[in-house]
Residue, then its C-alpha position, 0 to 999 in steps of 0.5 A: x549495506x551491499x559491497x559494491x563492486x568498485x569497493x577495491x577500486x577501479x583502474x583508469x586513465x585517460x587516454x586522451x584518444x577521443x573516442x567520447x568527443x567524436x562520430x557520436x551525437x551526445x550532450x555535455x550539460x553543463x553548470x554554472x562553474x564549467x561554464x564561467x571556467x571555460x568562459x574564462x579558459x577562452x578569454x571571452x564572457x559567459x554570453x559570448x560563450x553561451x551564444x558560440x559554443x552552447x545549445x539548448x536541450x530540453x526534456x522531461x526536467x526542464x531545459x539543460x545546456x550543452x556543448x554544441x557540435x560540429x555537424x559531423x558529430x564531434x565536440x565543438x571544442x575538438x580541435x586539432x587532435x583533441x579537445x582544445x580546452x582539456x584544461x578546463x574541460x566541463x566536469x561531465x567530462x573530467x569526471x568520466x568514467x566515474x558516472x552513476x550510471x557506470x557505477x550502478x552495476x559492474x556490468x554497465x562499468x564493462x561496457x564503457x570499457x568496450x567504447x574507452x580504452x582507458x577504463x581498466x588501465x593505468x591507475x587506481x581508483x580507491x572506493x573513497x576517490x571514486x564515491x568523491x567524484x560521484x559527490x563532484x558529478x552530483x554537486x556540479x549536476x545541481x548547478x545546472 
């Protein structure tokens, strides 16, 4: 089996600066559990959240729900300097950077460092912590 490139671990924390949440246009899938989590986090049904703060986005896989977005751009749960349900935050987001796309080649890890200063600081991320959120990402994924 090839070594890969985070077999030492990787360094990261977020910063919590919000550069992933604003001035981009971007999706949050979510799952079943992140919707009932922030549904909850926002003391409101799953409905009531779905028909405020979701859209619907379709592709070549069917149709996925996101987060929606303010019209410049920004997450439609930052707020007031960030994000207003950190604490119960959609696993796309709370699993970040550790993505399989981000984690296919050390190459794709570096450019996420470029737009995140929290890729490469702070802590360490053992193999075995990172190949856990990989499992988390594709578990939550199947529940989409």
């Amino acid at each position: 089996m090839a070594k890969r490139f985070y077999e030492h671990g990787l360094r990261f924390t977020c910063t919590q600066c919000s550069a992933c949440c604003r001035f981009d246009s971007g999706y949050v899938y979510l799952s079943a559990s992140d919707r009932a989590r922030i549904a909850a986090a926002l003391n409101i049904t799953e409905t009531e959240f779905i028909e405020g703060y979701c859209i619907n986005v379709y592709g070549p896989n069917g149709r996925r729900l996101s987060l929606g977005e303010h019209s410049n751009k920004d997450c439609i749960m930052w707020r007031d300097g960030g994000c207003s349900i950190y604490h119960a935050r959609p696993m796309q987001c709370r699993s970040y950077p550790f993505w399989p796309q981000l984690l296919e080649m050390h190459s794709a890890w570096k450019d996420a460092a470029r737009s995140c200063p929290g890729v490469t600081i702070g802590q360490t991320h053992t193999e075995t912590e990172i190949e856990q959120w990989l499992a988390r990402h594709r578990a939550n994924r199947r529940q989409e």
